[in-house]
N, C-alpha and C positions, 0 to 999 in steps of 0.2 A: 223463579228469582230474576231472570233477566226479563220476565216482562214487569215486574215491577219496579225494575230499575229504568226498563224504557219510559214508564208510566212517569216515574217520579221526574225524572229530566223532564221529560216531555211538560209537567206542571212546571216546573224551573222556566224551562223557555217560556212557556204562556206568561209568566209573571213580567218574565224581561219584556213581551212583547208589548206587553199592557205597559207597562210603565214607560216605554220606547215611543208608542203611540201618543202618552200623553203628554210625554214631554216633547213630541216635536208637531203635534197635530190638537193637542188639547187645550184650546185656548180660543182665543175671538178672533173674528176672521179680520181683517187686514182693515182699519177703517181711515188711512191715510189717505189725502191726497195727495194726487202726483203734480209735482213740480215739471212745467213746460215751458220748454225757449219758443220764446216767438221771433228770433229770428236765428238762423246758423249760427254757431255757436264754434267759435276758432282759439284753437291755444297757441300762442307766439313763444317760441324756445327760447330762452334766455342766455346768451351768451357768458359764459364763465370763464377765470382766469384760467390759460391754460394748463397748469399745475395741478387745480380742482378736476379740470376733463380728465387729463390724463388718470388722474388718482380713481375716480367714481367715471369710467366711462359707460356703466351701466344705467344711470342716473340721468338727471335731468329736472332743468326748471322752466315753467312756464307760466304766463301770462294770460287770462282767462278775459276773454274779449266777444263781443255781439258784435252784427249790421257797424252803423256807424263807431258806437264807441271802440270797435275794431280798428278801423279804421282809421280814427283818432289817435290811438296807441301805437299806431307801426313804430312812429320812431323811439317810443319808451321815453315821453316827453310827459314824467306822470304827475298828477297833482291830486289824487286822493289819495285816500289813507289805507296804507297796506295791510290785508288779512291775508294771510298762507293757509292751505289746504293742506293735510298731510294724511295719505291715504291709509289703510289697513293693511292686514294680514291679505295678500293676494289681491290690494286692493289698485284702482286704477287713476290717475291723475287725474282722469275725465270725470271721475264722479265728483270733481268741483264746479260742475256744471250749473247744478240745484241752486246752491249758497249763489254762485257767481250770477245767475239770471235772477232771481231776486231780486239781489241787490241795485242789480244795474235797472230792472222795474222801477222799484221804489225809489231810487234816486233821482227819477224823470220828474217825478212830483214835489222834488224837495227844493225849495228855496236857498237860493246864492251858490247852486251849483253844487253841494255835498255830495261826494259819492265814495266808493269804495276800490281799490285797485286788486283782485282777487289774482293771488299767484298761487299755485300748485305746484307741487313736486312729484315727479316719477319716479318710483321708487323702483321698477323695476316687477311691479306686483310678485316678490321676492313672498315667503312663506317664512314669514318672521314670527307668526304664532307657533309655529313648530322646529323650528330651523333658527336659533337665538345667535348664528355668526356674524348675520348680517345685521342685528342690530345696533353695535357701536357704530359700524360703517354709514350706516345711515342717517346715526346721530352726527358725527363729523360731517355729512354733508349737507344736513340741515343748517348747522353752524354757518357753513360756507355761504348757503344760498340765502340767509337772514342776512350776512355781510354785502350779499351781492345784489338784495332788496333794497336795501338804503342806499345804495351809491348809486342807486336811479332815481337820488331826491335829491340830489347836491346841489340843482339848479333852481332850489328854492329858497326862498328868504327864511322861511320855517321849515326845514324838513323834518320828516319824522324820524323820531327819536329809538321808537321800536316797532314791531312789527305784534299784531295778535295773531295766537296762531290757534286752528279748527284742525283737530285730530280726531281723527275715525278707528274707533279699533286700537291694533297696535301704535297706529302713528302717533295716537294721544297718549303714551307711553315714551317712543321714543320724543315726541315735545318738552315731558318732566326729565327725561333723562340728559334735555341739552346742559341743563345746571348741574352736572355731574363733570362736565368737561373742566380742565383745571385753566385753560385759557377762554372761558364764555364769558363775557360781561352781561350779567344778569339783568342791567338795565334797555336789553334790547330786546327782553320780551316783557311785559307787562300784566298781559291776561292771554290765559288760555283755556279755550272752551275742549273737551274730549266729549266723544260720543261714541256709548258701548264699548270703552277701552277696562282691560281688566287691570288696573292699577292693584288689588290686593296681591296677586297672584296669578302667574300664567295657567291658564286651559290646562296645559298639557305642556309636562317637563319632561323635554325627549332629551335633551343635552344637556351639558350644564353652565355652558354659554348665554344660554337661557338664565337659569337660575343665579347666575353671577349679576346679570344684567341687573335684573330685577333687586339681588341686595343690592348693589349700589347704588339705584335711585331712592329705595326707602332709606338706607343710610343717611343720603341728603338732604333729605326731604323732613327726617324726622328728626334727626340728630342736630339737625342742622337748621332748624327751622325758622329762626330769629330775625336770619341774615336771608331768609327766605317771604317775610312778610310785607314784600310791598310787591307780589305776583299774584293775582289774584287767581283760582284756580276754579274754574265749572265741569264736573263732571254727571253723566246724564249717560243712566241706563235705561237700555231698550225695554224692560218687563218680560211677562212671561212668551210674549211670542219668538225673543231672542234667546235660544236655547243653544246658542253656541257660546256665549257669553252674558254667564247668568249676570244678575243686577248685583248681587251683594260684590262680586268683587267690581264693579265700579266705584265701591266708595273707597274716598281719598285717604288713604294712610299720613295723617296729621294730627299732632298735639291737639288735645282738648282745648278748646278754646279760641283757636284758629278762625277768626271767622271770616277770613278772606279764602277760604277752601268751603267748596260745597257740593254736595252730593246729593244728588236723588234721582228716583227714577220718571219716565219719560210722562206715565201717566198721572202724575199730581202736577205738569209743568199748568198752569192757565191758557186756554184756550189750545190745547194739545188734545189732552185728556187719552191719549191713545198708547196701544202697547203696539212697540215696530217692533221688526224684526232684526237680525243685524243687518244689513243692506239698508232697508226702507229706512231707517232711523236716519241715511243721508240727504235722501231724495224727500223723506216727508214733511210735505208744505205745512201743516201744522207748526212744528217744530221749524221748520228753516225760518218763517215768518217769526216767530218769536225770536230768534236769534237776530235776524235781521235787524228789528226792532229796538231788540240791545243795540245792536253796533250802532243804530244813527243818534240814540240817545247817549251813549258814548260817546259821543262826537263833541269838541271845545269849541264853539263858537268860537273863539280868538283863535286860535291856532290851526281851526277844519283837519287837525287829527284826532287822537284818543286820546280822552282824559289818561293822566295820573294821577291824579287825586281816588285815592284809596276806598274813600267815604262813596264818593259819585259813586265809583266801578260798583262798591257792592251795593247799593242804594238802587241802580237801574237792574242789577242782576237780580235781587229778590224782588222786584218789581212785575219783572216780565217771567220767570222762575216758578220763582214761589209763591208770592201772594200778589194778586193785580187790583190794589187798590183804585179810588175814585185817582189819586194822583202819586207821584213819586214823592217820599219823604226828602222834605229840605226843597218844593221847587216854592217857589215865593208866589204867596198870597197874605192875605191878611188873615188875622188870627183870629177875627171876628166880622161877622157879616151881620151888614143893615138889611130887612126884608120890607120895603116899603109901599106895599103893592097894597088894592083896591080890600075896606071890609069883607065884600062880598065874596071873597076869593079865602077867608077860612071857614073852617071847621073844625070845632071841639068834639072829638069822642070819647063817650063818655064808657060805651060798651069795652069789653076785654078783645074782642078782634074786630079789627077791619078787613073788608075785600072791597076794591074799591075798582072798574075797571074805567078807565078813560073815553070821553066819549070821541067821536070823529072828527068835529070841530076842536080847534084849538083853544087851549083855557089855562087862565093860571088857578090854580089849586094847594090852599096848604092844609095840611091835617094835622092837629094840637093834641097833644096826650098829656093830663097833666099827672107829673110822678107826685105831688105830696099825699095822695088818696093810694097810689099803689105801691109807696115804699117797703113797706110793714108786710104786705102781703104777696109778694113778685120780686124775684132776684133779677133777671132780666127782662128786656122787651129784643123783640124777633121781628125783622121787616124782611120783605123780598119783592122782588120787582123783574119782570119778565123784562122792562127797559133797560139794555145790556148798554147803554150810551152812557161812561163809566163819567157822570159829572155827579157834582155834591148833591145828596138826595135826602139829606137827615141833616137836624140842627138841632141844637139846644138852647134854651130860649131863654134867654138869662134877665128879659127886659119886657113883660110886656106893658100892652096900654088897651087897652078893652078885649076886646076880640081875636085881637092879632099881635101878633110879636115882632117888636121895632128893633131888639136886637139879641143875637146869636149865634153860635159858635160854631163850627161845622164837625161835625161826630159823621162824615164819610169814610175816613180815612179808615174805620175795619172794616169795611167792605171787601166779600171776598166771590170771587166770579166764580160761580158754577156752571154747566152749558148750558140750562136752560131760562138762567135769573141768576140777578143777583142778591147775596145776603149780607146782615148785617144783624149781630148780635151784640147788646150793650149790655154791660153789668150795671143796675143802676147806681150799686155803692159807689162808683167809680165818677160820679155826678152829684156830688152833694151841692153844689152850685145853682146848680140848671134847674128851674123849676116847672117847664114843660120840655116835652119833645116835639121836635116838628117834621113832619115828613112830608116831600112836594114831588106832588102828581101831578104839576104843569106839564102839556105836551102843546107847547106855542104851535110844534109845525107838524100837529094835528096826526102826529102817531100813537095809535094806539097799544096801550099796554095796561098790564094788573096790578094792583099795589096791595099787600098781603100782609096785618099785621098784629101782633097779638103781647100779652103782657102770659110769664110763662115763674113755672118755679122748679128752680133747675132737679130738685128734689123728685119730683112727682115725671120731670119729662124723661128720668133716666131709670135705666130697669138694670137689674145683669144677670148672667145665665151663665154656668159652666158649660162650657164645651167636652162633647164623649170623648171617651180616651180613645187614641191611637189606635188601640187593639180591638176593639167593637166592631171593625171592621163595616161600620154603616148598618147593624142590625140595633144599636140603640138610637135614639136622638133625644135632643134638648129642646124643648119648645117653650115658646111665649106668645103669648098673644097682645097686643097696643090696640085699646078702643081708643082711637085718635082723635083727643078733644082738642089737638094743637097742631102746629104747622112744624113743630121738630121734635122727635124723640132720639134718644140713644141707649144703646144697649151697650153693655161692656161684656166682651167674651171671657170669662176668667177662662183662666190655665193655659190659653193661648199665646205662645210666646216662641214656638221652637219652631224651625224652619222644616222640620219630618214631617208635623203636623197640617195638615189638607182637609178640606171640608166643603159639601156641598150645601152653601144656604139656600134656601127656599122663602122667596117674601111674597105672601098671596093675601093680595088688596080686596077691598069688599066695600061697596060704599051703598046708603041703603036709597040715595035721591042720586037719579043718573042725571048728570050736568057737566058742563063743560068746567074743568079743573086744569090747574097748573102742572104740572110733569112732577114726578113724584122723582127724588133723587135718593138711592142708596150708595151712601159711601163708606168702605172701609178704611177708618183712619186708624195710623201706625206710631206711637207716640212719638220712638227712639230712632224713623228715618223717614226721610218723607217718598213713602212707597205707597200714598194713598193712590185708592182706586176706585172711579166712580162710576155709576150704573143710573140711568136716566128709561123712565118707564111711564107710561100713563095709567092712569085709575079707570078702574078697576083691571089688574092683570097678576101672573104667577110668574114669579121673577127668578131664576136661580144664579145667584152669584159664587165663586169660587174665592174662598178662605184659604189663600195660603201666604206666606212670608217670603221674602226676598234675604231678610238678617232675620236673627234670634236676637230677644233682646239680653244688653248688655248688664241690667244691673235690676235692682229693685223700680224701675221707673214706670206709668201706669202702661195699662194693656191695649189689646186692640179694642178698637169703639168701633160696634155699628152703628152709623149714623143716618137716620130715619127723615128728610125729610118730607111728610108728606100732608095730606089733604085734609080738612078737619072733617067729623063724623062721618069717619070710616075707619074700617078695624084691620088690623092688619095682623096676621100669622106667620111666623117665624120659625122656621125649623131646622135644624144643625145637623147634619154628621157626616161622620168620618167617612171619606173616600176612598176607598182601597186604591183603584186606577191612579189618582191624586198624590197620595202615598209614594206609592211607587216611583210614578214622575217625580217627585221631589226626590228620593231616596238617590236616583240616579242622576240629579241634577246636580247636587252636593255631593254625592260618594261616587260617582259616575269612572272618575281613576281609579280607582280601588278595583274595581271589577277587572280590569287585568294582571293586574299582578295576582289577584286570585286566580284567575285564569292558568297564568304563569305555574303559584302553586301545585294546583292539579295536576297540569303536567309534569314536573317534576317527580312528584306522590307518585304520580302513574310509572314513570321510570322506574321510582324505589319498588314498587310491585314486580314490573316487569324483570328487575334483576336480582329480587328475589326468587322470585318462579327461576329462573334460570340457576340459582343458585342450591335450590334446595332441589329440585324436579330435574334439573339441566334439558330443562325445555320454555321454552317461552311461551305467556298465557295470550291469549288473542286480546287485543290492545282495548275492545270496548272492554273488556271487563277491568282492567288494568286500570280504563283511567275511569269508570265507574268509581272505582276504590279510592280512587283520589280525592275524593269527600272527607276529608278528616279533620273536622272541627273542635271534636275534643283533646285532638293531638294540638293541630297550630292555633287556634282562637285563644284559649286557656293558657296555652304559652304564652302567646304576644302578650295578654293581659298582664299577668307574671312579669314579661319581660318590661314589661311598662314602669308599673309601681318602682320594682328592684333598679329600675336605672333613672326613675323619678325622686329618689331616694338621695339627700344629698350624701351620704355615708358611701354611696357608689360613685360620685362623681369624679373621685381621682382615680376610681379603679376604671371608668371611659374615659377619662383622658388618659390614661397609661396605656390604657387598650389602643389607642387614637380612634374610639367609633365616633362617629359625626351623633350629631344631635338627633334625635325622635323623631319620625314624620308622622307626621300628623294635618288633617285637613288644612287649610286656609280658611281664619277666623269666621263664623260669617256671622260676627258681629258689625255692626255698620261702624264705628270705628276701627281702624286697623293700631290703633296701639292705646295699650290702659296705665294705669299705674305702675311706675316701674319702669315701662314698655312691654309690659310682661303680658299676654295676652291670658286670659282664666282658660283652663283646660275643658275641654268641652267631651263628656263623657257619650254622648250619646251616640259616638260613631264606632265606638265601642260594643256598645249595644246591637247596633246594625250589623256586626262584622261578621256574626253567621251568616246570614240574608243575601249578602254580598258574596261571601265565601260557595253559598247554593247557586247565585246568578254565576259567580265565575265559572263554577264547574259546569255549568249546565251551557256555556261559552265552549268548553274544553270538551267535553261531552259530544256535543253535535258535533261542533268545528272538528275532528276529530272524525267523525264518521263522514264530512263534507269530501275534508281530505281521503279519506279512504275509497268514497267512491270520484273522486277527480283524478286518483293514481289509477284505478280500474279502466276510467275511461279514456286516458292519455294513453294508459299501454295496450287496451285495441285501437288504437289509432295508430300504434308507433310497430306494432305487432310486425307487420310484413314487412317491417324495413329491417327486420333483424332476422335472423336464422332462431331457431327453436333451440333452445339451452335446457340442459337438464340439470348443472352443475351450480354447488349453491356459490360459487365465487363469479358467478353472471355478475359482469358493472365494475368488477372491481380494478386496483391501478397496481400496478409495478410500482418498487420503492425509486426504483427514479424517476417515471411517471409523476409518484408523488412529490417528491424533491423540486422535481424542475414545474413544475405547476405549486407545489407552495410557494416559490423565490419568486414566479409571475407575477401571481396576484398580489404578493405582499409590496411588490414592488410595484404594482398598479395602485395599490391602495395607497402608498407614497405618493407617487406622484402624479395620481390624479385624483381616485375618491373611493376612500376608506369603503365607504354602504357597496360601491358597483365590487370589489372583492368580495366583501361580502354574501351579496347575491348570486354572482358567480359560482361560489364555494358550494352554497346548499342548490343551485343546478344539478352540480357534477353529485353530490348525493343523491338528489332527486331523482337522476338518471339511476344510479344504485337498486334505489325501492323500487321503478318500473322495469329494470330486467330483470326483479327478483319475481314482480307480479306474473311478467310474462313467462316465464320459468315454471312458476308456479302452474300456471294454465297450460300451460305446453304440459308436464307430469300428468296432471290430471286427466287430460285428454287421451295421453300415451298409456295410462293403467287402467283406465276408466272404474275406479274404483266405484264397487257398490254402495248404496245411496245409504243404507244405514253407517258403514263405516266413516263414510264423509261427513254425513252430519256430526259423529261421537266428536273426530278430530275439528272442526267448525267448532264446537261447543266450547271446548277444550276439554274436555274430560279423560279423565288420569286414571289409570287403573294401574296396578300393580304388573301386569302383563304388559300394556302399553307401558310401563318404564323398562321393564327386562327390555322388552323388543328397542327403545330409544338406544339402551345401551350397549345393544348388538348392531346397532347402525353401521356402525366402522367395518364390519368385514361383511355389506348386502350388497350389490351389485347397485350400480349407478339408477339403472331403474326398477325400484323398489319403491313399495310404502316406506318407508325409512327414510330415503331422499326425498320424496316430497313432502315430508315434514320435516325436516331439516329445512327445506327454501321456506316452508310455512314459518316454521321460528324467526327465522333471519329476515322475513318479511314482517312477521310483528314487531318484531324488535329495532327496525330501520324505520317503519311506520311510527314508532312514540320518539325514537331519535328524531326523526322531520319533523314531526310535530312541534318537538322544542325547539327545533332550529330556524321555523317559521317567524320567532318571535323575536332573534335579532333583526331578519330582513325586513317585519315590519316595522320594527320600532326605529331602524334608523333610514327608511323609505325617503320620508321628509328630505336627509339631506341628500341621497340622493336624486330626488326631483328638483331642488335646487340645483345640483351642480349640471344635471342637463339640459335646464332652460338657461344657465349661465355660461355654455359654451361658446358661444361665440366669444365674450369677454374675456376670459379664462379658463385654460383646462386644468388646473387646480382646484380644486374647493381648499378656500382657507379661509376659518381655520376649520380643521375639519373633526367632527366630534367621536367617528368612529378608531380615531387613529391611533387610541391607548390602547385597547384591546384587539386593534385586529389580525397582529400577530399568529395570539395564543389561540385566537377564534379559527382562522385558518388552518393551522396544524391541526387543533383538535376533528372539523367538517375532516380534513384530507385522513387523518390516522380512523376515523369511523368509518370512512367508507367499506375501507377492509374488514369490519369488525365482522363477527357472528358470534352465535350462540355454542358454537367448541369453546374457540378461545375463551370467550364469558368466565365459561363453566370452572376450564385448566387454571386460570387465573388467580395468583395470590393475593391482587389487590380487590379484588371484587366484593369481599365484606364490607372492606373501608368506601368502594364505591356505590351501595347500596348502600350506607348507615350516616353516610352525608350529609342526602340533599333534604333531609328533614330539618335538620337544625340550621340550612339553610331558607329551608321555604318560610323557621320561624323569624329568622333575620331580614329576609324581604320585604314582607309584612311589616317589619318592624322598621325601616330605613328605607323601601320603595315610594309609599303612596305620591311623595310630591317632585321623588327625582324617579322617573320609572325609567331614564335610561339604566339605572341600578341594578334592575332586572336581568343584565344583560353581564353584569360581572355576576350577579350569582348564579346565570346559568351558565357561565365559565367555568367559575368555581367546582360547579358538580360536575361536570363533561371531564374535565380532564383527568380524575381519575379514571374515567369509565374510558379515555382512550388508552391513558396508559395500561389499563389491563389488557388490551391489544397486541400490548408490546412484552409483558411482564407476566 
């Protein structure tokens, strides 16, 4: 039995480790470039009013300066247009470095002097992803330092009006939350860009300072959104290589309709095309150039600040963003072009494609397709062009006069940039006017490039394929095969829709004449977020791409498209399936919280075991079996489920609000909008489903961790061995009731007045020490009796015999050293062993604010406000009243039934109100402890 119990953890763990692996190592290797100062690179502190120092003296603003324009700036005499930096979670003010040397690059080139004046903020690299105290605080001094931004333009005829602000992380979090302030004037910020910030939901809700944060910016933001539309808002997730903050909660919690708020991830931005990681998504030159880009095309010519006009902002934002046409919609040209160049400079084709490649010498070039011959027979026509020099490259000919075409309209504008060419796909219904197409392969300054183009019917270029179910585990697949008579196909994945679901495709090209060919592009496009992602390969090659989701989609809208484009007469083979490793990775990317409070469960369960053994046996079982048993998914699973429906049930909801229970926890949507109909977000069953899976990872967390701890207590108490005298006595560790007294009033009064976690931590030392005189105690007996090796093992095992209980209950009148007394410390050391264990889980769940407040000493030796400070009390007494406990008392105990028959119907309520505030954890392993100290007493 217990190697099959080893066995089965032991599978547990494997699962966790695969899935650990692939969510933090499963992915494409890093294809950013880095951003470099070319020359020293200095930030000048910002002088604030003194009221502001005094209030935030952890804080700080700076000014982000090179070589000369350093230089230039000493006396804050500015005349560009202010962008604010605002760093992350741990993050540094210096990483405004990237943005800030760019910009100052490209502004060398720009005419009448445009530049940008990059200020950053120090925030202290404060742990505000786990630590939510210090987030208002930061918000108020963001306020400040936007105040204290403008009043270093007063010396101009136009100063600026607002500032834009670039948040990283948390910071693009606390940037939405400056409009939460009841004195901000919203006119002094206008657009803000975030990058990798979790706008749906925090990481990780250790406090609920956190969680207050957070409703109050979606509060305003959604409720409030009206008086919210002239902010335009960009936010821009890392992808899969940022596995500390997935994408889906980057999208923006905003009304339908909103189209001044946009979301997508890093790998559909144009000319990015890359998945960063959290860090790299600051520094990478991809990305910072595209931003760049926006900021100077933001720029007002009249005024050399930042537009407000609404239309511009988002007009240059889905420009450089989303789709990077020949030009920006709305800049001014004519609506119709004269082409009046030499006869000999066209050609009519007459064939279904062209491949046409430019010669070396420079030449003008046009190509005629007339549509009245392929109307009837071809929904679109398909162009591409390896020439990435984004000018007008298609017309529609609305006029000709023999050979050539005297006048025509420009059909660039869908032009859409891939990395290796550009495309352009027409519907011709959409031209009943035009009676040729025109496409020009002039290269005057005699570079050479491909021009690629064919007449297609969307009908015949599109296939679709179900994708294997989830559970196939990768022993089925789905295959198609494309004999490629065209330059684009698409496949549609039916039943692909949910973010659990992962798949390994496989695209293996075959072409049957070897010739030099265009790059073959595999993109997976997402209808309902723009999380596309694209793969670039040459012909002939075996390509395998990863099929997975960022959001689930939200409603009936179409599915994921694989989009094929590739090389004519060559075949290509398509094959699908499910990734278990994949799986997994997603499973813990999405339910990733949940695994501790399953965790948590177990231990608990293992408690109620252990103080049943003592209850019925009046001996303690050894703690691996104990929390073995702590697997009980048909007890809590099937409950929580129960418990769901019956309080999703409106007939119960005066009977929760009479109760006062808080509302259901439940994942954070990962639909790519954060609010539907209603506001009311659809309930998403599938993590429901998972909850076993999760409930097996937690334990098998509980499980090892659990046997970590036991052999870290072995190894501390021979180390600690010689500094103690040899104890045979099972109250080795324990404290006098004023011992206990005047060390609870200490630390309670430390946790006052200076930080809640450091008692905390303290508390489960002075235990800690408990369990290692109990070990050492232990080994000391054994040594002293040297008991024979079969009887050792029987008591190891735990095995219970009817003799071995008579004998337990003749314990009371054996001599000190006796087999009797060394199972007696063996009890009281398994039983202090699952007590640490659950005590492990307030010190680390409130660690966070402890590491705050002692990188914050110098400033303060307070933490305020402080999140451990409701409970640490009762948390205190309880650690101080267990130290003394043992397995007599247990036993003598009246309340011991009611503390064994608990923590079950607590572990269903955890589950049930944990996932998204896991400091909650922390009252319900209150909850169950205090009965089990007062049976100490009672």
């Amino acid at each position: 039995m217990k190697l099959a119990t080893v066995a089965f953890y032991g599978v547990a763990l494997g699962l966790l480790a695969v899935g650990l692996r692939e969510l933090l190592t499963g992915f494409e290797e890093n294809r950013c470039s880095m951003t470099y100062m070319f020359e020293y690179p200095e930030y000048r502190r910002i002088a604030l009013p003194r009221r502001v120092a005094r209030l935030y003296p952890a804080y700080g603003l700076y000014l982000y300066g090179e070589g000369l324009y350093a230089q230039e700036t000493r006396a804050l005499k500015l005349t560009g247009a202010p962008v604010l930096f605002l760093p992350g979670n741990a993050g540094s003010y210096k990483q405004a470095r990237s943005l800030g040397s760019v910009a100052l690059r490209k502004a060398e080139n720009m005419e009448g002097g445009l530049h940008f004046n990059v200020f950053t903020v120090d925030f202290n690299e404060e742990l505000v992803a786990l630590y939510g105290g210090s987030l208002l605080r930061q918000t108020h001094f963001l306020h400040e330092s936007i105040k204290a931004i403008l009043r270093l333009y007063k010396h101009l005829k136009s100063p600026p009006q607002s500032v834009v602000l670039v948040g990283h992380s948390m910071g693009g979090v606390v940037a939405r939350a400056l409009f939460t302030l009841p004195r901000f004037n919203t006119h002094l910020v206008s657009l803000i860009i975030t990058q990798a910030s979790p706008h749906q939901a925090p990481v990780l809700a250790l406090d609920p300072y956190l969680l207050d944060f957070y409703s109050a910016v979606r509060q305003k933001w959604v409720n409030q959104a009206n008086k919210l539309r002239n902010v335009t808002v960009l936010s821009v997730g890392g992808g899969y290589r940022d596995y500390q903050v997935r994408s889906g909660l980057t999208s923006l919690p905003c009304p339908r309709g909103d189209i001044n708020k946009l979301s997508l991830v890093v790998t559909a931005v144009p000319r990015t095309w890359v998945s960063t990681d959290h860090l790299s998504i600051v520094w990478c030159k991809e990305l910072v150039l595209a931003t760049v880009r926006a900021f100077f095309d933001l720029i007002d010519p009249e005024t050399r600040q930042f537009t407000e006009d609404l239309e511009k902002k988002m007009t240059v934002l889905n420009h450089h963003f989303i789709r990077h046409p020949v030009r920006m919609l709305g800049e001014t040209q004519e609506t119709s072009i004269s082409i009046l160049d030499f006869p000999e400079a066209w050609s009519e084709v007459n064939t279904l494609r062209l491949a046409y490649s430019t010669p070396k010498e420079g030449q003008v070039k046009y190509f005629m397709f007339a549509l009245s011959s392929r109307r009837k027979a071809y929904s679109h026509f398909y162009c591409r062009s390896n020439n990435l020099e984004m000018t007008s490259w298609v017309y529609g000919c609305v006029h000709k006069n023999g050979s050539s075409c005297v006048h025509a309209v420009d059909l660039s504008m869908g032009t859409e940039l891939l990395p290796p060419y550009k495309v352009l796909i027409l519907s011709l219904s959409d031209f009943s006017s035009v009676t040729h197409l025109v496409v020009s392969a002039s290269n005057l300054n005699g570079r050479q490039f491909t021009v690629e183009c064919e007449w297609q019917r969307q009908e015949s270029q599109t296939l679709s394929v179900p994708v294997p179910h989830v559970l196939s585990l990768g022993l089925a697949a789905s295959e198609v095969t494309v004999n490629s008579s065209g330059l684009l196909h698409n496949i549609e994945l039916q039943h692909f829709h949910q973010v659990y679901q992962a798949f390994r495709i496989n695209v293996a090209s075959q072409c049957k004449v070897n010739k030099d060919r265009l790059p073959n592009v595999y993109r997976i496009k997402v209808a309902w977020f723009r999380e596309d992602s694209l793969t670039t390969v040459s012909v002939p090659s075996v390509t395998e791409i990863s099929g997975m989701l960022h959001t689930s989609r939200p409603d009936n809208t179409s599915g994921v498209l694989l989009q094929l484009h590739t090389a004519p007469n060559c075949q290509y083979k398509v094959s699908i399936r499910t990734s278990l490793p994949k799986v997994l990775g997603q499973v813990l990317r999405f339910c990733g919280p949940m695994v501790p409070v399953y965790t948590a469960v177990t231990l608990l369960l293992a408690c109620v075991g252990q103080l049943s053994s003592i209850r019925k046996l009046r001996r303690a079982a050894a703690m691996s079996l104990v929390v073995a048993k702590g697997l009980q998914p048909h007890k809590v699973n099937v409950s929580v489920y129960i418990l769901h429906i019956l309080l999703s049930c409106s007939c119960f909801l005066e009977v929760r609000s009479f109760l006062f229970l808080p509302p259901m926890d439940t994942l954070p949507p990962t639909f790519p909008d954060g609010t539907f109909h209603e506001g009311v977000p659809p309930v998403e069953e599938w993590p429901h489903l998972l909850s076993p899976l999760l409930y097996i990872l937690g334990a098998a967390v509980a499980y090892w961790g659990s046997t970590l701890l036991r052999l870290i207590i072995r190894l501390i108490s021979l180390l600690l061995a010689p500094l103690h005298r040899p104890s045979v006595s099972r109250d080795c560790g324990t404290l006098r009731l004023r011992t206990q007294i005047l060390i609870t009033v200490g630390l309670t009064v430390t946790g006052g007045t200076f930080c809640g976690a450091l008692s905390i931590f303290v508390s489960f030392l002075f235990h800690l020490y408990r369990v290692l005189r109990l070990q050492m105690t232990q080994r000391s007996l054994s040594h002293m009796l040297n008991l024979a090796p079969r009887k050792h093992k029987e008591v190891e095992n735990g095995a219970i015999d009817a003799d071995s209980l008579r004998k337990t209950k003749e314990c009371s009148s054996t001599p000190l050293l006796s087999e009797c007394a060394l199972q007696e410390v063996r009890d009281d050391l398994q039983l202090h062993l699952c007590i640490s264990a659950l005590f492990t889980l307030p010190v680390m769940l409130s660690a966070p604010s402890l590491i705050h407040w002692i990188r914050n000493l110098r400033y303060s030796t307070q933490l305020d406000p402080d999140p451990c400070w409701p409970h640490i009390v009762p948390l205190i007494i309880v650690y101080m009243l267990l130290i003394n406990c043992n397995t007599l008392k247990l036993s003598n105990s009246k309340l011991l039934p009611l503390a064994s028959c608990l923590p079950l119907p607590l572990a269903i309520t955890m589950v049930t109100f944990s996932p998204l505030h896991l400091y909650r954890v922390v009252y319900f392993l209150l909850a169950a402890l205090v009965p089990l100290a007062l049976c100490c007493l009672l």
